[in-house]
C-alpha positions as CSV (number, residue, x, y, z in Angstrom):
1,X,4.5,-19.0,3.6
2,X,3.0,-17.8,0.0
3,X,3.3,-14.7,-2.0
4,X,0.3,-13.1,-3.7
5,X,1.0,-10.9,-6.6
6,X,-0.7,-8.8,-8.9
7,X,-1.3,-5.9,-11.2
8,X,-1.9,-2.3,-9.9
9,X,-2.6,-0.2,-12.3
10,X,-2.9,2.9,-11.1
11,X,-1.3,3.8,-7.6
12,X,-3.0,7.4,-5.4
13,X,-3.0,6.0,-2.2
14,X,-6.4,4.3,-2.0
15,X,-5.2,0.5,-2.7
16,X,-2.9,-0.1,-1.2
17,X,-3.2,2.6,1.6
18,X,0.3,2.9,3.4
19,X,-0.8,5.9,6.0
20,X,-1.0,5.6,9.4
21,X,1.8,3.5,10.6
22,X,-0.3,0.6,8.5
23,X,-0.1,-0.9,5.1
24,X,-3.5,-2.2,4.3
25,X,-5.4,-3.5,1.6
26,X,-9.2,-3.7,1.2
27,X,-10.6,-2.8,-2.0
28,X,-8.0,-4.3,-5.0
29,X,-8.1,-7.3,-6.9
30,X,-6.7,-9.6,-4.3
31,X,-9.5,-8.7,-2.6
32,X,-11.9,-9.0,-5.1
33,X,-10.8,-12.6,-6.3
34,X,-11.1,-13.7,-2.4
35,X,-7.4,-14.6,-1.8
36,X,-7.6,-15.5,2.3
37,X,-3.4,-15.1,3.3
38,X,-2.3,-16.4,6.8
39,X,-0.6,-14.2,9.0
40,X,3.1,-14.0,7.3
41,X,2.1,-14.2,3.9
42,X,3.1,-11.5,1.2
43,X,1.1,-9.3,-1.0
44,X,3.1,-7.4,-3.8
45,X,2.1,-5.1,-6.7
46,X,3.9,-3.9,-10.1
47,X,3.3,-1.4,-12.1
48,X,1.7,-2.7,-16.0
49,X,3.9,-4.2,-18.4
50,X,4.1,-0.8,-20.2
51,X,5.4,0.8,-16.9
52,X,8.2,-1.7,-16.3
53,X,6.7,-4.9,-14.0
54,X,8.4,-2.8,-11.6
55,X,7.8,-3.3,-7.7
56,X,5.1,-1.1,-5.7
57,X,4.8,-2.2,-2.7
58,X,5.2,-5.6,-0.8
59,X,3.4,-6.1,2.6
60,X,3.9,-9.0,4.9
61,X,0.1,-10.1,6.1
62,X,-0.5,-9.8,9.8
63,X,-3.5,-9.7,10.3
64,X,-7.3,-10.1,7.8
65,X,-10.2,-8.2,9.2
66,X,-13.9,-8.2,8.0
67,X,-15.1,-5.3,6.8
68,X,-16.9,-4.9,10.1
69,X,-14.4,-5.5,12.6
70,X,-12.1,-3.4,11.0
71,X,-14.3,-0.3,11.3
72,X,-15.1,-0.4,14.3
73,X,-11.4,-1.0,15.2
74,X,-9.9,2.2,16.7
75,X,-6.4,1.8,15.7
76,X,-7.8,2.2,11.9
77,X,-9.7,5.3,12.9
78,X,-7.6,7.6,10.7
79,X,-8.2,4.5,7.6
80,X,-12.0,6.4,7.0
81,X,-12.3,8.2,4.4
82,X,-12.3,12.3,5.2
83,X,-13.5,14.1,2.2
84,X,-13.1,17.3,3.1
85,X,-9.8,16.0,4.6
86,X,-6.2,16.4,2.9
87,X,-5.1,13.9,0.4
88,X,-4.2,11.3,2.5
89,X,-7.4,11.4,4.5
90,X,-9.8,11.4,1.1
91,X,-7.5,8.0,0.1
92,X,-9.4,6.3,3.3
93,X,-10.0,2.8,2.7
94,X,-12.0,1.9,5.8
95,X,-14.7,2.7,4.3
96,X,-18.1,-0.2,5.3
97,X,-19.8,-1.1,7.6
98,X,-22.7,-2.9,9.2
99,X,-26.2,-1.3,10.1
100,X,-29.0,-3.2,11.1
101,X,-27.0,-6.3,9.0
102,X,-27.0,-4.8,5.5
103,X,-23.6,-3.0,4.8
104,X,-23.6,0.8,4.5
105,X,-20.8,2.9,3.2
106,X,-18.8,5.7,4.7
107,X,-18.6,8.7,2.8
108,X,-15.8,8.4,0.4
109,X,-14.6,10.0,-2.8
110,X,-14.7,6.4,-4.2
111,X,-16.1,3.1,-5.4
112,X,-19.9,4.6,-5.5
113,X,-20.3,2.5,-8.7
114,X,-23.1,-0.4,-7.9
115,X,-20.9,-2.8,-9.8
116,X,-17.5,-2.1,-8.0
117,X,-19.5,-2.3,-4.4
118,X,-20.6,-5.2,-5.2
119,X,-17.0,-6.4,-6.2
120,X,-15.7,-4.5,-2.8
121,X,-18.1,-7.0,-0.5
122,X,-18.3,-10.3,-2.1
123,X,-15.5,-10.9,0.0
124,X,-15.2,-8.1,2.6
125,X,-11.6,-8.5,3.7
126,X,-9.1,-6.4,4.5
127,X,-5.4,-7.5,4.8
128,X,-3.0,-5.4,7.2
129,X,0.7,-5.3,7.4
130,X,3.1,-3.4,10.1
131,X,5.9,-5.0,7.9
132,X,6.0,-3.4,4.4
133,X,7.9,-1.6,1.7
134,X,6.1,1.1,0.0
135,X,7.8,2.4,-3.3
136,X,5.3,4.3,-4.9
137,X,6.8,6.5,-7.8
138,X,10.0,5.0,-7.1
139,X,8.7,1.6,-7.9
140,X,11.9,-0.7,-8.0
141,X,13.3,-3.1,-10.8
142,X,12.8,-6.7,-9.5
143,X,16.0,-8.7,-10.4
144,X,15.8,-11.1,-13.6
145,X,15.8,-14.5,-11.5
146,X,12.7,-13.5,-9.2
147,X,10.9,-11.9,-12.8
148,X,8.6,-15.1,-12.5
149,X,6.9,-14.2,-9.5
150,X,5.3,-11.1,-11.2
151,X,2.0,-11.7,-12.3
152,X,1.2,-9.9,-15.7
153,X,-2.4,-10.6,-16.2
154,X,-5.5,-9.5,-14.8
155,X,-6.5,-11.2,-11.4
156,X,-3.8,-12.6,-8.9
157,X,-1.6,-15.4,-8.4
158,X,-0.4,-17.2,-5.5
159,X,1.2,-19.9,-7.2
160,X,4.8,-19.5,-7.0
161,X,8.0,-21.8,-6.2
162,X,8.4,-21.2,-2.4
163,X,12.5,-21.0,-3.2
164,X,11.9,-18.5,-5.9
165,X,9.9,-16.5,-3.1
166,X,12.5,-16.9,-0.3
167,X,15.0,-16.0,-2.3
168,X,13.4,-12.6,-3.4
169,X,12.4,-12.0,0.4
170,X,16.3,-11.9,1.0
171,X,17.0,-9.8,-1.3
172,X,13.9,-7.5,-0.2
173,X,15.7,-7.4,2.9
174,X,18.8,-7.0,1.9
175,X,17.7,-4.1,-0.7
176,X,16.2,-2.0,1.9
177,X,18.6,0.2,2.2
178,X,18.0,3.6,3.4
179,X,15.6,4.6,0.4
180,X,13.8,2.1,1.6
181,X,13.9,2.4,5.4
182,X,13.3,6.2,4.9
183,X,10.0,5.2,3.3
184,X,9.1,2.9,6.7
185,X,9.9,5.3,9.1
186,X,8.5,8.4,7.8
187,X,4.8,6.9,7.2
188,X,5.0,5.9,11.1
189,X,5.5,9.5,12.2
190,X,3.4,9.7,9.9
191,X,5.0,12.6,7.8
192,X,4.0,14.0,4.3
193,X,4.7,10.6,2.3
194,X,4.9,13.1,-1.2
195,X,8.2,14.3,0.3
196,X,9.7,10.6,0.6
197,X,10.7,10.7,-3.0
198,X,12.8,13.5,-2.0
199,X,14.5,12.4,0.9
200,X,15.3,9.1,-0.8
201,X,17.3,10.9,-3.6
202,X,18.2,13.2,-0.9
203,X,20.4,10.2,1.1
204,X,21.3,7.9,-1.0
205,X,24.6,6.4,-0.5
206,X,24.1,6.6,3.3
207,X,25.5,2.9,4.5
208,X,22.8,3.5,7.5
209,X,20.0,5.0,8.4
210,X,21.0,7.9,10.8
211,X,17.6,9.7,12.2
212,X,19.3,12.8,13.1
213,X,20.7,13.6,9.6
214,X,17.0,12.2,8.5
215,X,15.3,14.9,10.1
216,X,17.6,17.6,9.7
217,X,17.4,17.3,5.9
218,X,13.4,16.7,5.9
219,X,13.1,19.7,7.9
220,X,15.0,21.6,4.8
221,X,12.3,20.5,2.3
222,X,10.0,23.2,1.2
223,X,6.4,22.9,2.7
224,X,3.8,21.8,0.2
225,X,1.9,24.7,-1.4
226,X,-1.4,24.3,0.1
227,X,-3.7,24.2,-3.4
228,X,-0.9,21.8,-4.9
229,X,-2.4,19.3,-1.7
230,X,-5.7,20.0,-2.4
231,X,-5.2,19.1,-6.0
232,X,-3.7,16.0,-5.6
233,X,-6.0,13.1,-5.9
234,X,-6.2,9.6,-4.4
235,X,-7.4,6.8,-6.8
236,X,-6.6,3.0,-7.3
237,X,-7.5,1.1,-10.6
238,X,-7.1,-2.5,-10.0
């Protein structure tokens, strides 16, 4: 089993796209640099150095898809890209396909630049997870003896001591408490992901995760203000 990590830059929901009871990555620098993980290998992404090295998201591989396949796959239906969609649908990342053998792209919001499409299908992968842990503006401190496995340049690294990355597996495990669980469960409904934050503050402390109390209290949230969706943007800078 190896880990893969990187730098992500800036995280909107694009890359990597944890909607739809999937985490997947398809258009990021792990992508780009042509990293091939078995099923069972992790992917995880940290903020910059200036933003702490702290933990994103980690997904455990389960499955790597051309670009193709995973199109015309109908469990990532909801993956295209909807532009006139809500936030979560413009942050699509199924997003080519094959016509006729040259590779088209869906109508997205995103990567329309020659250069980065070019980038996207020099090695058009995508890696899927059911297993992940999705932070997202509660990115996580990673304890000072698994710091090495954070990769602070440009590109990605799968290079680490396999101890090292069993170690921090355990303690990913064993760190997902309810914040984390929360997270998890609620993109499987799949609920409003903005209001995780929320409920994460909202039941800390809770030695288990108890659905009842879960949905009573998300059910107390406000609603989101319709034109505060519409102005909220997905992007990904890797």
């Amino acid at each position: 089993m190896k880990l893969y990590s990187y730098i992500v830059r800036i995280d909107r929901g694009l890359a990597p796209n944890p909607f739809w009871g999937y985490c997947t990555l398809a258009v990021c620098t792990p992508n780009h640099v042509g990293i091939y993980p078995n099923n069972g290998d992790w992917v995880f992404g940290t903020t910059p150095a200036d933003r702490g090295n702290k933990l994103i998201y980690a997904m455990q591989v389960s499955e790597v898809l051309r670009f193709d396949k995973y199109y015309t796959d109908s469990r990532f239906e909801k993956k295209k890209p909807n532009v006139k969609g809500n936030w979560r649908e413009r942050c699509g990342d199924n997003m080519y396909y094959l016509d006729n053998g040259e590779w088209k792209q869906h109508r997205t919001m995103h990567h329309h630049e020659p250069e980065t499409i070019n980038k996207d299908l020099k090695y058009p992968l995508v890696y899927i997870a059911e297993h992940f842990y999705y932070f997202g503006d509660k990115a996580t401190e990673i304890p000072t003896e698994y710091q090495e496995l954070i990769w602070k340049r440009q590109g990605c690294s799968g290079k680490h001591d396999p101890a090292i990355v069993e170690a921090f597996l355990v303690w990913l495990q064993k760190t997902s408490s309810l914040v984390f669980r929360v997270i998890q469960w609620t993109m499987k409904k799949p609920q409003d992901v903005v209001v995780v934050s929320e409920m994460s503050d909202m039941l800390k402390g809770e030695e288990t995760f108890n659905e009842q109390r879960f949905v009573a209290a998300l059910n107390r949230l406000p609603e989101i203000p319709e034109e505060q969706e519409r102005s909220m943007e997905c992007e990904s800078v890797c």
